[in-house]
matplotlib code that plots the C-alpha trace (Angstrom):
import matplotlib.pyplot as plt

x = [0.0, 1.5, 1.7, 0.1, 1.0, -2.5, -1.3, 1.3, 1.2, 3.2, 4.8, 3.9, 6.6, 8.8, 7.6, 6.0, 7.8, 7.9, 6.3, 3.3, 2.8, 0.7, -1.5, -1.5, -2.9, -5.7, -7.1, -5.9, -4.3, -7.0, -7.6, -4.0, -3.3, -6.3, -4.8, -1.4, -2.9, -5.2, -2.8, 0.8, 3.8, 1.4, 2.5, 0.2, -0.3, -2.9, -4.5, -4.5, -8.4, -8.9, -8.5, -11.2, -13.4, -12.7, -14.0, -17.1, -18.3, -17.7, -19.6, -22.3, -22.1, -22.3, -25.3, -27.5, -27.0, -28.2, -31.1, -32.0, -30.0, -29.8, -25.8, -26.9, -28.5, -25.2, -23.1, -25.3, -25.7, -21.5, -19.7, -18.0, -18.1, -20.0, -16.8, -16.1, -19.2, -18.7, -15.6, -16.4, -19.5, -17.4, -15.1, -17.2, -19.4, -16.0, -15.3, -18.7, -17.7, -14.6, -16.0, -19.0, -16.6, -14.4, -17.4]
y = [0.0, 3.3, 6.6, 9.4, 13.4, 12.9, 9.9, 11.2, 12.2, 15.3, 17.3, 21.2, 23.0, 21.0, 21.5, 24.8, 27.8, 30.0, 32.9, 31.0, 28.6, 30.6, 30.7, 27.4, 26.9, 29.3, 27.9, 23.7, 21.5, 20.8, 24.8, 25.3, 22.6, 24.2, 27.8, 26.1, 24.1, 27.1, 30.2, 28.7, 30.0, 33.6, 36.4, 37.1, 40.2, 39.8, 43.2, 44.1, 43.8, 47.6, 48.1, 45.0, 46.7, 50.3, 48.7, 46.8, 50.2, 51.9, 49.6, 49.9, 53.1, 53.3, 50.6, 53.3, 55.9, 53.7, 52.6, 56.6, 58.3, 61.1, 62.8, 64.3, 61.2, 58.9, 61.5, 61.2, 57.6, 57.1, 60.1, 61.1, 64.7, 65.1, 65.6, 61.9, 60.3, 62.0, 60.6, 57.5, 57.2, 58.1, 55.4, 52.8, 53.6, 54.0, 50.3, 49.0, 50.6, 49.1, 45.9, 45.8, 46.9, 43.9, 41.5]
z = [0.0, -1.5, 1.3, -0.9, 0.7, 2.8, 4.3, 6.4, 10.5, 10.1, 12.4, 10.7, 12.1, 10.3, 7.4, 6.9, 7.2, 10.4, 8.7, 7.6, 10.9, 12.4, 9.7, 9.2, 13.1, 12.6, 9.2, 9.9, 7.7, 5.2, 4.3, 4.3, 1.8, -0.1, -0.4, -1.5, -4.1, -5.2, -4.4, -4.5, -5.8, -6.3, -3.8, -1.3, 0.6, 3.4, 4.7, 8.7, 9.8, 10.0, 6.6, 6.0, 8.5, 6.5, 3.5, 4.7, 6.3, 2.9, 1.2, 4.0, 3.4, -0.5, 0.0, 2.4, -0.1, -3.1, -0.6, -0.8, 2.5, 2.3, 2.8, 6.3, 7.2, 6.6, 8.4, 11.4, 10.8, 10.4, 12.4, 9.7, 7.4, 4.2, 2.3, 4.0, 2.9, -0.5, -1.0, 0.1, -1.9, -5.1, -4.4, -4.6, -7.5, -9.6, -7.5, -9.1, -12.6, -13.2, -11.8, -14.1, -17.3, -16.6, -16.8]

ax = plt.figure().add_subplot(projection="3d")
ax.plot(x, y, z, "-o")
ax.set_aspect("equal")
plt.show()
């Protein structure tokens, strides 16, 4: 009976790469292996969570103002100036442009 790669007991640390160990203990073996087979070899830059969270309350944003808020509203609703909120709301309809032209 042949070993294939899944049929080994492993010990990780000796065989990924400090950097990426402790990724590999927050997603497990079987996603890690997914992300190599998928994503290997392709550089990978992994943004810090307030720049994740920046984004999904942009797009919360941009989604209120489609839904009709008004500019005054979202300021109240967000804390933030209506220069902020324009900005913001410019962003991502250029976002959903560029996404829409590349379908």
């Amino acid at each position: 009976m042949s070993n294939t790669n899944n049929d080994y007991d492993y010990d990780y640390k000796k065989i990924v790469p400090p950097r990426l160990q402790r990724f590999y203990e927050i997603v497990g073996r079987e996603k890690y292996e997914q992300v190599l087979e998928e994503l290997g070899g392709n550089p990978l830059y992994i943004n810090c969570k307030e720049s994740y969270d920046r984004a999904k309350r942009n797009r919360a944003i941009y989604d209120d103002y489609l839904k009709g808020m008004e500019y005054i509203e979202l300021t109240s609703k967000y804390k933030l100036s209506v220069t902020m909120i324009r900005n913001i709301t410019a962003q991502c309809r250029e976002q959903d442009k560029e996404q829409n032209a590349g379908l």
